[in-house]
C-alpha positions in Angstrom: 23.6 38.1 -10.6 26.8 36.5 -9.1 28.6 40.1 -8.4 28.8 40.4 -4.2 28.1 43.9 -2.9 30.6 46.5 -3.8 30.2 46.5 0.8 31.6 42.5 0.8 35.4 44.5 -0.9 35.1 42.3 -4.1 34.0 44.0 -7.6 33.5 40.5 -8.8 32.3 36.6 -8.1 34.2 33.9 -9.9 33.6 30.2 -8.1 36.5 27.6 -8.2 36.6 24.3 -8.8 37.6 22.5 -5.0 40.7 20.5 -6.5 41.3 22.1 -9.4 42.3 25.6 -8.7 40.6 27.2 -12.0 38.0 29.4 -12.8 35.1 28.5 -14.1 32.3 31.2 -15.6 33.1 34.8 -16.5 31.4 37.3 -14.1 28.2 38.8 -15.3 27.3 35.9 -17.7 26.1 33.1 -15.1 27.3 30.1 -13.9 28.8 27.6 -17.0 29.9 24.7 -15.9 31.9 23.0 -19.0 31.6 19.4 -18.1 32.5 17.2 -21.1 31.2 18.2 -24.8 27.8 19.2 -22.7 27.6 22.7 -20.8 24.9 23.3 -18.2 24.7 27.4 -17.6 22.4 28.7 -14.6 20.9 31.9 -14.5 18.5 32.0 -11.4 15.1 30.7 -10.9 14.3 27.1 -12.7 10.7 27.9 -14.3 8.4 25.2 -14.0 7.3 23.1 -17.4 3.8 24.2 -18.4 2.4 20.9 -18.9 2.8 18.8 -15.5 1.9 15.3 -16.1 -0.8 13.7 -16.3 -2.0 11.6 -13.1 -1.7 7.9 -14.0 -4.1 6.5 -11.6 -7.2 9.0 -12.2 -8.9 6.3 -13.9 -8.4 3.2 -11.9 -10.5 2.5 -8.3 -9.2 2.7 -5.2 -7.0 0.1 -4.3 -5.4 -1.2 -0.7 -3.2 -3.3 0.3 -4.0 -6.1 3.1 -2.4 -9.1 4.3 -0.3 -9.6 1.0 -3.0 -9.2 -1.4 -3.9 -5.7 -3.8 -7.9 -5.6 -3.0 -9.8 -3.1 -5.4 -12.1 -1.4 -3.3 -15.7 -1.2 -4.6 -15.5 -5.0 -6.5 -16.1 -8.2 -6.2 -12.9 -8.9 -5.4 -13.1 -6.7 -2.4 -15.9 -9.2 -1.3 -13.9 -12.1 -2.1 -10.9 -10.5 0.1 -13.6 -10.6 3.4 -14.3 -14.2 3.0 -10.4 -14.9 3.3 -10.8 -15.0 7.0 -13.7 -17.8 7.2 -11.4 -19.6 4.5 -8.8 -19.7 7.1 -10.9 -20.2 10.0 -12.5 -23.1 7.8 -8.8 -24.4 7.4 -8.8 -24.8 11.2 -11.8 -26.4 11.3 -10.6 -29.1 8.7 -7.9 -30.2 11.3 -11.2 -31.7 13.4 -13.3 -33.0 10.5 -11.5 -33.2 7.7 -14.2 -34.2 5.3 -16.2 -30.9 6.2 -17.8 -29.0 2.8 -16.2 -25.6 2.2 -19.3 -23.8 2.8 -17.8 -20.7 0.6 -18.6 -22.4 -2.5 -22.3 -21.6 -2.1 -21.6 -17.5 -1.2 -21.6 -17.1 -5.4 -24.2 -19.1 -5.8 -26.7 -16.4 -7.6 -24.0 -13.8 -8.6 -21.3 -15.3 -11.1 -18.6 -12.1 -10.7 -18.8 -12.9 -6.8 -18.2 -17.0 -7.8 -15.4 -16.2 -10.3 -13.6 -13.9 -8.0 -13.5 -16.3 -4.8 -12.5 -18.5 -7.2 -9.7 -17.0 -8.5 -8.4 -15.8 -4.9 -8.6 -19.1 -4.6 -11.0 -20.1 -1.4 -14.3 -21.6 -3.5 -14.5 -24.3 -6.2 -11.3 -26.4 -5.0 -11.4 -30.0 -4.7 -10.5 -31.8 -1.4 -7.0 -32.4 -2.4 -6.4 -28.9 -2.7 -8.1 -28.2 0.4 -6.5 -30.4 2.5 -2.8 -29.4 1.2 -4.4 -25.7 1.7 -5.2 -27.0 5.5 -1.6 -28.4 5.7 0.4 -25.6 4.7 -1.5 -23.5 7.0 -1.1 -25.7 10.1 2.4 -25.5 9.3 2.6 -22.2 9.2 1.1 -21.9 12.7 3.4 -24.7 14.1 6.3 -22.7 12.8 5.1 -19.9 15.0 3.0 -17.5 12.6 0.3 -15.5 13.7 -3.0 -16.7 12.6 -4.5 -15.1 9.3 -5.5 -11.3 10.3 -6.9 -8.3 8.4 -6.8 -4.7 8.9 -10.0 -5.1 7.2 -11.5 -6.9 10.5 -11.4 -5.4 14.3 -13.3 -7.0 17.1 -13.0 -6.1 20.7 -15.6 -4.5 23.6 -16.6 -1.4 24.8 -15.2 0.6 27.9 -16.8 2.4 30.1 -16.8 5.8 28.6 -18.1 4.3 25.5 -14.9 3.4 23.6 -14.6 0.4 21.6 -11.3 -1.4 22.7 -9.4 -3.7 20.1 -9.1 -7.1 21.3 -5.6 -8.0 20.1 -4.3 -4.8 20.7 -5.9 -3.2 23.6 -5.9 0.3 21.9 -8.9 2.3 21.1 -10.5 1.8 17.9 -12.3 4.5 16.3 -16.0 3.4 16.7 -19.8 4.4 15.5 -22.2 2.9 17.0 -25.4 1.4 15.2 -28.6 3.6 15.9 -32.2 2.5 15.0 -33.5 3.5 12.3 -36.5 5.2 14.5 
């Protein structure tokens, strides 16, 4: 396996160790590396194992990750994820009248798995305190030069015209369908 053409002048193939100036395998019998009390021998082709493993995440939903946050796809977490950006547009509004109502504590209102998860992303069912040190923290955040809150979720923008939908913070085309009548 190791043997060069009798062509190449050299009956034999025995690699050396760079540095060490020995030997190492016998000709015919592979490559056998003695390193330590362990040997590793080679002789050609690795087979594959013939049980690959399984695939972890063939029972879990689709997840993606936007601004910071894991959103499951498909739940009512996903939901809760869209109504981030009126939380944080409400935040700005609270800088003009802060004793404005959240109005996201009424989206849940007839479905409890909606309620619980805006409620633990945290943007329904928090008292004004919380609110308003929610509102500071964000104006903050904007004073010290952050972008406002954005989503990959979320594009706006107008359309061209030849028909393509331009983004509006990007001015780059945005793959777009438009809305037909049902007619």
């Amino acid at each position: 396996m190791h043997d060069l053409p009798p062509s190449a002048g050299a009956s034999r193939f025995v690699l050396t160790l760079v540095g060490l100036g020995r030997p190492i395998g016998r000709p015919g019998s592979g490559l056998n590396l003695a390193l330590g009390s362990r040997s590793l021998k080679y002789r050609g082709f690795l087979v594959p194992k013939s049980n690959p493993k399984p695939n972890k995440f063939a029972n879990k939903s689709p997840q993606l990750r936007d601004a910071g946050f894991l959103v499951t796809l498909g739940s009512a977490g996903e939901i809760a994820h869209h109504y981030r950006r009126h939380f944080h547009q409400f935040l700005d509004y609270l800088t003009i009248d802060p004793s404005a109502p959240n109005p996201l504590d009424q989206v849940g209102d007839g479905e409890p798995a909606l309620r619980d998860a805006m409620r633990r992303a945290g943007i329904a069912g928090l008292t004004r305190d919380e609110l308003l040190e929610k509102r500071d923290n964000y104006v903050a955040r904007l004073d010290a030069g952050e972008k406002p809150y954005s989503s990959k979720l979320y594009k706006s923008g107008w359309l061209n015209d030849d028909g393509d939908m331009i983004d509006s913070q990007t001015g780059e085309v945005i793959p777009f369908v438009p809305a037909r009548s049902a007619n």
